[in-house]
N, C-alpha and C positions, 0 to 999 in steps of 0.2 A: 569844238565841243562847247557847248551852253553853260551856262553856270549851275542849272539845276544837274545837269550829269556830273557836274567835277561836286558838286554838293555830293549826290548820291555815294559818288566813287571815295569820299573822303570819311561818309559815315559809314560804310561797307570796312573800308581798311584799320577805322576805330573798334568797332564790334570783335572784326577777327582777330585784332591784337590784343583786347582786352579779353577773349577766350582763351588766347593759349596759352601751354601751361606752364610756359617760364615766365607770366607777368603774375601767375594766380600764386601768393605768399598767405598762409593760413594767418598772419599776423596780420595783415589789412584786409581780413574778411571775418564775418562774424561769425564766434564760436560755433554757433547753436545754430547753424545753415548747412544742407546737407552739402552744398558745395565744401565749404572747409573740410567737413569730416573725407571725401572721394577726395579732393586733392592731397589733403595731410598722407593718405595711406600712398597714394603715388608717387608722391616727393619720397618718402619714407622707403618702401624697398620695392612695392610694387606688389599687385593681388597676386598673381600667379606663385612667387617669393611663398606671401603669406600663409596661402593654401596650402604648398606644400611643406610650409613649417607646420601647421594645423591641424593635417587629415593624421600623420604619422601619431600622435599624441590624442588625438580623438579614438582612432582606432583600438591604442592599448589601454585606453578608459573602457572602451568597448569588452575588451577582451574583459579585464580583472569585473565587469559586473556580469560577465556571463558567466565566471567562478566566483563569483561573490558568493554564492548559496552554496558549493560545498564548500568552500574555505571555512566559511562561518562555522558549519554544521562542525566540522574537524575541531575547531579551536574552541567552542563553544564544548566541544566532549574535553576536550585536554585540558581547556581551563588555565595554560599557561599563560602569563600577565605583560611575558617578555614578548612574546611570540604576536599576541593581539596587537601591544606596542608597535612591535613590526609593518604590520600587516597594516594596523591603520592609517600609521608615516608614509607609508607606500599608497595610499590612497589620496593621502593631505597631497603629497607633490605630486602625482599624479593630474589632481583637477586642478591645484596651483598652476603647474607644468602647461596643462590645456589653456588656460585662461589667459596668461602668459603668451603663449604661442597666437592666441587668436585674438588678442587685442594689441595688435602690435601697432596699429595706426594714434594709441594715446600717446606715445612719445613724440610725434611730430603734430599732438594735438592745442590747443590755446586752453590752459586750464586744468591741462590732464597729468601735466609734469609731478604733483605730488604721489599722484595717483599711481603712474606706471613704478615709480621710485619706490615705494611700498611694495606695491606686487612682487618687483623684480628683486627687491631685497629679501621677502619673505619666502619665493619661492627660491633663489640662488640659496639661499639656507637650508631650507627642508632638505634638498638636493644633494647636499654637501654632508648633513647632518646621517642620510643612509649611505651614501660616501663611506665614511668614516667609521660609522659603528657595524657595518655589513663588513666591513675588510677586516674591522679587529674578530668578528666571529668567526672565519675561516683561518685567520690566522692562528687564532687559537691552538693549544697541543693536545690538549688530555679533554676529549670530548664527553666524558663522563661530566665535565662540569662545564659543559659547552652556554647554557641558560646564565649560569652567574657570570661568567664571562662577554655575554652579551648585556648581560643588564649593565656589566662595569662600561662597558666600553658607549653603551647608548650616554652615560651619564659624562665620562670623558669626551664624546661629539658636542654633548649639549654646552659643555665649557668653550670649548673650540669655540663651537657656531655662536652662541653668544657674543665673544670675546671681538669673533669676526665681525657679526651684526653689528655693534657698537662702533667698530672702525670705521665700517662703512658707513652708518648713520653718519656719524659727524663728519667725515668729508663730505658726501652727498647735501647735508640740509644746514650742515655747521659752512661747509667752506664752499659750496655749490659747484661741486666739484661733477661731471657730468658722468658718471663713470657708467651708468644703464642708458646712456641714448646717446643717438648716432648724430653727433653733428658736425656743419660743415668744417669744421675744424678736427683739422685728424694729426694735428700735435700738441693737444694738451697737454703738457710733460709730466704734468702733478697725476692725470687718468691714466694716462700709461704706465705711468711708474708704479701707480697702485697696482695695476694689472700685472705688470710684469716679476714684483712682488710674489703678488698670491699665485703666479704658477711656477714660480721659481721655488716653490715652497711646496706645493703640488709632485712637481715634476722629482722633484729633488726625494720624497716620498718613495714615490715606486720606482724611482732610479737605484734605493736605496734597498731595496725589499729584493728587486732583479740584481743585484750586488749578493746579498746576502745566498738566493737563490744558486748562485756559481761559485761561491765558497764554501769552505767547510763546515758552518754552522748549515748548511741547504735543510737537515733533517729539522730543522725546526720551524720549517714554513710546510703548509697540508701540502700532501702528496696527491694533487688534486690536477688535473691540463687545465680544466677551464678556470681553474683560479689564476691562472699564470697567461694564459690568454689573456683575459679579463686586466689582469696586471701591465702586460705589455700592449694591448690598447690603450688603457689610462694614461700611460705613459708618453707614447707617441703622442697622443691627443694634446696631450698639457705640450708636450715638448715644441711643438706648430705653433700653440699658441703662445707658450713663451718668447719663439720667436717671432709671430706676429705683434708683438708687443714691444718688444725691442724694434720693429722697424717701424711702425708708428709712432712711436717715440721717436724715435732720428730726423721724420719725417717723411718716409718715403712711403706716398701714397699704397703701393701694391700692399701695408701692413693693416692698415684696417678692414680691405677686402678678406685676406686671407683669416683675419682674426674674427670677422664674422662666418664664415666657413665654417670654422672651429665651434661654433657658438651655434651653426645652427644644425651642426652633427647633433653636439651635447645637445639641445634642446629634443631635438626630434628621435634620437634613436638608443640616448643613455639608459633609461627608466626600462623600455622592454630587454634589454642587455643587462643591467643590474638583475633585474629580477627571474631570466633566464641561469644567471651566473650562482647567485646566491637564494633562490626562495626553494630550491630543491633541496638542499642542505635543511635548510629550517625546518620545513614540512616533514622530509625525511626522517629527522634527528625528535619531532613530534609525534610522529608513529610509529616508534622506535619507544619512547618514553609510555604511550598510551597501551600499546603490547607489552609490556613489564607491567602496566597497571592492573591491566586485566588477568597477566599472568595471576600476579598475588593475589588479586580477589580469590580469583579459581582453586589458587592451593589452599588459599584460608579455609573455603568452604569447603573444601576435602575432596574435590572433582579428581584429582592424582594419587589419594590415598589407595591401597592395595592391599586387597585382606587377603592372605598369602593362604589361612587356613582353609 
C-alpha cells in the first residue's frame, strides 16, 4: 500500500469519527450552529420521543380553540369572574404545557439552561395551581355556594403554588440544583429528595381523600364516579412516581426511566383529563346560575302572572 492510500485511509477514518454521535458534545460546538441544536435534541430523548410528547398537547390546544367561540359567548352572557378565571388558567397551561412539551431540546442546549428552568418552573405551577383549586371545587358540599367556594380555593392554590415556586427557585438558581433537566447523573440526592418530597406530599393527598372515601365521613366527598376515577389516577400517577424517586435516589438506574414515564403521561395527557373531569361541572353549575337569571328577569316582568278573572 503507498503512502498516499494509507494518507487517504487515515483522513477517511478522522472524518467518520469526528461524525459520530458519541464524539459530537454540544459543549465543544458552537451554540448558534445548526449542528448543536440536532445533536442537543438526540442526546436529549430523541425526535420521535419529542413528537410524541408534542402532537398530544398540540392537539388539545386544537381542541379548546375550536370551543373557544362558544365558551366565550356562555361566560361573556354569565358574566362570572370565577369561572373566566378558570377558563383562562386552563388556556395559560395549556400553551405553557405545549411550549414546554415542544422545546424540549433547550435542556440539553448551551445557553438555554435559564431559559428551560423558567418555563418549566412556570408551567409545573399553572399546572398544579388547577390541580388544586379544580379538586377543592368538587369537593365542595353545598353547591348553592359552589362560585365562593372556588374563588376560596383558587386563592388557597395561589399560596400553595407560590410557596412552591419560591422553593423551587432557590434550589434551582440559589443552589443549582438540576431538578427540570435530565442529566447524566441520575443520583443527585439533593434532586431527588426534592422530588420525592413533593409527591410524597401529592400522593399522600389523594391517598388521604380515597381514605376518607371508605369511611364514614364518605357523604362529604361529591357523589360523583368520575371524581373518584379522576382521584384514583392521581393517585397511582403520584404513587410511580414517588417510587421512581426513591429509586433514583438510591441509584438505581431503572428510577429515572420510570420517572420520566410518569412525566411524560403528566405532560401529554393530564390537561385533556382534568378538563374532561372538572369543566363539565363548571359549565353546567354556569347554566344552571344563567337559567335562574333569566328565570327572574321573566317573573319580574310578569311573563307568569295569571289574571285568573
Amino acid at each position: 500500500m503507498t503512502t498516499t492510500q494509507q494518507l487517504q485511509q487515515e483522513v477517511a477514518f478522522e472524518i467518520n469519527r469526528s461524525l459520530s454521535p458519541a464524539s459530537i458534545s454540544p459543549s465543544k460546538i458552537d451554540g448558534g450552529g445548526v449542528l448543536s441544536l440536532s445533536s442537543s435534541s438526540s442526546e436529549c430523548h430523541g425526535f420521535w420521543r419529542d413528537a410524541a410528547l408534542a402532537v398530544p398537547a398540540a392537539l388539545f390546544v386544537l381542541y379548546l380553540a375550536f370551543h373557544a367561540k362558544k365558551k366565550l359567548r356562555k361566560l361573556s352572557n354569565g358574566r362570572n369572574y370565577v369561572t373566566i378565571g378558570y377558563y383562562a388558567l386552563l388556556w395559560v397551561a395549556a400553551l405553557l404545557n405545549l411550549a414546554w412539551c415542544s422545546l424540549q431540546a433547550w435542556q440539553c442546549s448551551s445557553g438555554k439552561e435559564v431559559a428551560w428552568n423558567l418555563l418549566s418552573l412556570f408551567t409545573t405551577a399553572v399546572m398544579l395551581s388547577l390541580e388544586i383549586s379544580l379538586m377543592a371545587f368538587l369537593i365542595q358540599e353545598n353547591h348553592s355556594t359552589g362560585f365562593d367556594s372556588l374563588a376560596r380555593a383558587f386563592t388557597l392554590s395561589g399560596i400553595i403554588v407560590g410557596v412552591d415556586m419560591l422553593l423551587k427557585a432557590i434550589f434551582v438558581f440559589g443552589f443549582s440544583v438540576p431538578l427540570f433537566i435530565d442529566g447524566e447523573e441520575t443520583t443527585h440526592r439533593m434532586k431527588w429528595g426534592l422530588w420525592t418530597i413533593n409527591k410524597l406530599l401529592l400522593a399522600a393527598v389523594y391517598g388521604f381523600i380515597l381514605f376518607v372515601h371508605s369511611s364514614k365521613w364518605q357523604d362529604k366527598l361529591p357523589p360523583r364516579p368520575m371524581f373518584y376515577n379522576y382521584v384514583v389516577a392521581m393517585f397511582v400517577t403520584n404513587a410511580v412516581a414517588l417510587f421512581a424517586c426513591t429509586l433514583s435516589g438510591i441509584g438505581f438506574t431503572f428510577g429515572p426511566w420510570l420517572y420520566n414515564l410518569t412525566l411524560f403521561c403528566y405532560h401529554s395527557l393530564y390537561l385533556p383529563f382534568l378538563y374532561i373531569t372538572f369543566s363539565a361541572d363548571i359549565f353546567q353549575e354556569e347554566d344552571l346560575l344563567l337559567d335562574d337569571a333569566y328565570y327572574s328577569e321573566m317573573k319580574d316582568a310578569g311573563f307568569f302572572d295569571v289574571d285568573w278573572d
